[in-house]
N, C-alpha and C positions, 0 to 999 in steps of 0.2 A: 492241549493240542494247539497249534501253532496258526495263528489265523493267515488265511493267503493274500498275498497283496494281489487286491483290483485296482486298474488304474484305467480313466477314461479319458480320452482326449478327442474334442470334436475336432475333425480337420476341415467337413467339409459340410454345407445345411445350407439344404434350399427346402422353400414351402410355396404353398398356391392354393389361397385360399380361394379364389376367384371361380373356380370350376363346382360345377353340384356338386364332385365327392371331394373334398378337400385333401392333401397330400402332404406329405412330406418326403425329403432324401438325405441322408448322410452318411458321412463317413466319419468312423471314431475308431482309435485306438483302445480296446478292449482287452482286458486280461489278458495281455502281451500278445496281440495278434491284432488283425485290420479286421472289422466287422462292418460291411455296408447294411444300413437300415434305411428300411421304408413304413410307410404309414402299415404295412401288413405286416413284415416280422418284426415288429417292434411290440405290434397288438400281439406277437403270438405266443401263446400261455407258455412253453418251454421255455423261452428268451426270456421272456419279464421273471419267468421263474429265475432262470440265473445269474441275471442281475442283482435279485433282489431279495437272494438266500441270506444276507446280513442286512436286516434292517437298519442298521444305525449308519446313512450314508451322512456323510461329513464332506461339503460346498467348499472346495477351498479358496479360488480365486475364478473373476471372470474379468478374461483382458481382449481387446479386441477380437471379442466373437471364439475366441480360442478357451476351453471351458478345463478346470485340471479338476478331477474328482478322484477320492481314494474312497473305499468303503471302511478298509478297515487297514491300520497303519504296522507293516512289518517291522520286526526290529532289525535294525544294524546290525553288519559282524564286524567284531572288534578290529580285525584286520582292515577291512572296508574301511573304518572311520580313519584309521591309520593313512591307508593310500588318499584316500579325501584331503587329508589336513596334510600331507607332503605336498597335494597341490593349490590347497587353498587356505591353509591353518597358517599361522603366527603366533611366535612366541613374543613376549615384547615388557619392555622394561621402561616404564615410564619415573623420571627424577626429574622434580619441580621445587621450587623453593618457596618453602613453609614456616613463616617462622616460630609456631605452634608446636614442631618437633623439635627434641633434643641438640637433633646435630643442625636443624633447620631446614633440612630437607625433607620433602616426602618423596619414597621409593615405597613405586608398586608393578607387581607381576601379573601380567595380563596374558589369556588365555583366549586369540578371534579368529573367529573364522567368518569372512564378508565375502557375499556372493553378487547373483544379482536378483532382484526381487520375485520374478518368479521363481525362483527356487527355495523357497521362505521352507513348504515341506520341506526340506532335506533337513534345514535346520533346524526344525518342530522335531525330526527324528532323531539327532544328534542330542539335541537337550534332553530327549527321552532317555536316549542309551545312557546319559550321565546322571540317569536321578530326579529330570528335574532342575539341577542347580546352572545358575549362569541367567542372562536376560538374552531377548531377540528385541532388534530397536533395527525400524527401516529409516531411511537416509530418499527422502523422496527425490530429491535435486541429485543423488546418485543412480535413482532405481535402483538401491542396494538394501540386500539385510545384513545386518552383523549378530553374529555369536559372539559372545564375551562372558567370561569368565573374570571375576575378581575378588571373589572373595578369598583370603590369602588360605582356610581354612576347605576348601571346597579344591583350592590347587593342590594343595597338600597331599591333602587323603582321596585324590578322585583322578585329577588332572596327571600328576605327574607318577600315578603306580599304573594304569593305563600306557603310556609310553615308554614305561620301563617294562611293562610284561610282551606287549607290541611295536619294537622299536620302529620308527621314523628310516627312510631307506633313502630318501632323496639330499641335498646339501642341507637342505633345512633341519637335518640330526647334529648339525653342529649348533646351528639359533638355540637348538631345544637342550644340547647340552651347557653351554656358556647361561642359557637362561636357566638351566636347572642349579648348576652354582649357584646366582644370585638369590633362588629363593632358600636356595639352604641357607647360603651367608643367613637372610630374612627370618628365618625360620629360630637360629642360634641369635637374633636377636642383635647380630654385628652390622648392622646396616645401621644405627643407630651410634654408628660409633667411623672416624676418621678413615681409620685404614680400611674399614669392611664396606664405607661407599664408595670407597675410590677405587676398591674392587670389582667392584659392580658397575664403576661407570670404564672402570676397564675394558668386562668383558661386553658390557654395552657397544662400545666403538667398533668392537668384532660384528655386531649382529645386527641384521635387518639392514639401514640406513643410517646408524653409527648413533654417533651423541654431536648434540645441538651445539651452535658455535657459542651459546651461554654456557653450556658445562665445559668449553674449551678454555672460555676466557675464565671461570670459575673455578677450574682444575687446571692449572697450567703444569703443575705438576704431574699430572698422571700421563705415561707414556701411552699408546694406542695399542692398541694387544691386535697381533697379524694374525688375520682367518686363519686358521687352521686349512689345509685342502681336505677336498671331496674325495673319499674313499669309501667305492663300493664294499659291502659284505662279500661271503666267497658261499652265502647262503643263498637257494633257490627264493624265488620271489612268492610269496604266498597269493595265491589266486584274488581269494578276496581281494588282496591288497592291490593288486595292476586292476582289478576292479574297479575298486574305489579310485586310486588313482587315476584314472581314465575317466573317471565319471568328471574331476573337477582339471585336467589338461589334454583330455582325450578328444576327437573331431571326428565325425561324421560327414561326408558332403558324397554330392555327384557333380561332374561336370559332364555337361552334354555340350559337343562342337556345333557350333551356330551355321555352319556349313554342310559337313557331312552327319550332324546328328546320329553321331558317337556317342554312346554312353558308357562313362565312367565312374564309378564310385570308387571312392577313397576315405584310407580311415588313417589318421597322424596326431601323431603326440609331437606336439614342438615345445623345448625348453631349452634354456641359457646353454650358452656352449663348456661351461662347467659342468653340466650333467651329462655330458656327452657318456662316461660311462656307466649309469643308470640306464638311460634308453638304449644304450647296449645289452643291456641285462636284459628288459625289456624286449629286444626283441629275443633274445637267445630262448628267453620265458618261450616265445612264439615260434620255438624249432626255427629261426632265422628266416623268418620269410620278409618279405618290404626291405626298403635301402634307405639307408643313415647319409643325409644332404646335411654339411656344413656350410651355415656361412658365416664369415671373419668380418664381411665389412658387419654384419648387425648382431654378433655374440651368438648367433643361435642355432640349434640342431634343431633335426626334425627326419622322424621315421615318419614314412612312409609306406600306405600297401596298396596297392591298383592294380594287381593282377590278380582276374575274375578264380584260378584254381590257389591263390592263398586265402582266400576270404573263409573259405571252410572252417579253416583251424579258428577265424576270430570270432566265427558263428558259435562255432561251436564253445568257445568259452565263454560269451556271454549270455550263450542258452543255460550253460550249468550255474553261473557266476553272474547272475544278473546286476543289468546296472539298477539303482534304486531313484535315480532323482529325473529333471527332466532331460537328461542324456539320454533315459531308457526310451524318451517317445522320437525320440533322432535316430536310435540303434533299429528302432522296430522298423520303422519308416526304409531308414538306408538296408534293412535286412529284406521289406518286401520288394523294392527294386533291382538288388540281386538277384530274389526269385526270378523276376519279371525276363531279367534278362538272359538268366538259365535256361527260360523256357522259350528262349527265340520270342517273345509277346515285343520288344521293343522292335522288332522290326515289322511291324505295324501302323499303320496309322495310329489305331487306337491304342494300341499299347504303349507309344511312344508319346500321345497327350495325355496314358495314367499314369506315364514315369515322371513328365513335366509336372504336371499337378502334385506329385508326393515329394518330387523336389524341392517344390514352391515351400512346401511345409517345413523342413528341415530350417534347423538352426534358424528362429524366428524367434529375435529379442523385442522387437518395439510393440 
């Protein structure tokens, strides 16, 4: 049986101990839903029962008062990790000079995916889905974690039949293709040999941020190999995958007008203006609701959705399709505010300082 992911998240906790009965109040995200507790259903027996039907709860991080706990950890779908790593993964090719190898060079194929340090679970769950295999190493001075993969054995047989069974849908399936040559080269043992690293630092100059001005002045001979262009599939997007993908380039927010104390919630995926047709697929996936803004001075597109009758279709697919990392506690957050404002509650006094309060929460890195 498939264990269910709990996931808790304090948003809000006041106490008082000052008084003869002592108290408490908060608000947490709970098994994908908002649950307000007080000193009384928190004591009460059904509640503590269903919290605490998996005993083995697992602490995972406490950051400014802001608490993430899992009881028991779901696994990934393949697809999922696919969309994740088109918006957060890198293929990457590192050549250094060694004079310990054959040709002098070491050429190695790296496997990263770097986030930001809350979100260390996701990548506790990614190393799961692979095995195991790979290290997590945070980067304090970045607030980052990185995934990495390097064992050339572990890419072989793990890394690259995974995004051959799940193909990569964003520009980043050219990185993953030019990087998959190079490990074959690797593989056939021709990277140890003239013509087969100057292949590799070929397709190197194609990918990511190209080859250093020492492999230029060290390779003067090798010509630069021109990116291939970005060409979508003519294949439907797999759910999972706009899942996952949105989980690592996806946005949740509300704007509320400082004047008329409007509220609006918005949900946008922005990426390079190369991908422009991707988040056209993107949205097409979304029976075309929200509008596609370009802009040329800064490369970038960005879908958009702010009208209250398209939010249904996005509800409703990441009620089936859930997000898994801390995107999920942004989606619940900006899903009870739609409620809110469904039900007429924002045009209240008080409704309109519990839509500010669950605002306040959303998208909070520091």
């Amino acid at each position: 049986m498939r264990k269910k992911l709990i996931l808790a998240k304090v948003l809000k906790y006041q106490k008082n101990y000052s008084t003869a009965r002592p108290y408490f109040n908060c608000t947490i995200i709970f098994n994908n839903r908002l649950v307000d507790l007080s000193t009384h259903n928190f004591l009460n027996k059904n509640f503590f029962n269903a919290i605490s039907f998996n005993k083995k709860i697992n602490p995972v991080f406490n950051l400014n008062k802001r608490f993430y706990t899992t009881i028991s950890s779901n696994e990934l779908k393949p697809w999922f990790l696919t969309g994740f790593t088109d918006a957060e993964g890198c293929f990457n090719i590192t050549i250094a000079k060694n004079p310990t190898y054959i040709i002098g060079w070491r050429v190695q194929a790296r496997f990263i995916i770097e986030i930001h340090i809350k979100e260390i679970v996701t990548l506790n769950m990614i190393q799961k889905f692979f095995g195991g295999i790979g290290t997590i190493t945070i980067n304090p001075r970045k607030n980052s974690a990185r995934y990495t993969v390097v064992n050339f054995n572990d890419i072989i047989n793990i890394i690259v039949p995974h995004f051959n069974k799940y193909p990569l849908q964003s520009a980043k399936k050219i990185d993953y293709k030019l990087w998959k040559e190079c490990v074959n080269i690797m593989s056939d043992k021709k990277h140890l040999t003239q013509k087969g690293l100057e292949q590799i630092i070929k397709n190197k100059s194609a990918m990511n941020l190209g080859v250093s001005n020492q492999l230029k002045v060290e390779f003067p001979n090798v010509i630069p190999l021109i990116r291939p262009p970005f060409i979508t599939s003519d294949e439907t997007l797999n759910p999972d995958w706009v899942s996952g993908f949105t989980e690592g380039d996806g946005l949740f927010f509300v704007n509320i007008n400082s004047d008329t104390n409007h509220v609006r919630p918005v949900m946008s995926i922005g990426l390079n203006i190369r991908e422009k047709p991707l988040l056209i697929k993107i949205q097409q996936f979304f029976e075309g609701i929200g509008y596609i803004y370009t802009s040329s001075s800064n490369n970038s597109v960005e879908w958009k959705i702010g009208k209250l009758s398209h939010f249904n279709k996005v509800i409703l697919h990441f009620n089936s399709y859930p997000l898994m990392g801390l995107k999920s506690y942004n989606f619940i957050i900006w899903r009870e505010i739609i409620s809110l404002i469904e039900t007429k509650v924002h045009l209240t006094l008080e409704g309109l300082a519990k839509i500010k309060s669950l605002k306040d929460q959303l998208n909070k890195w520091d």
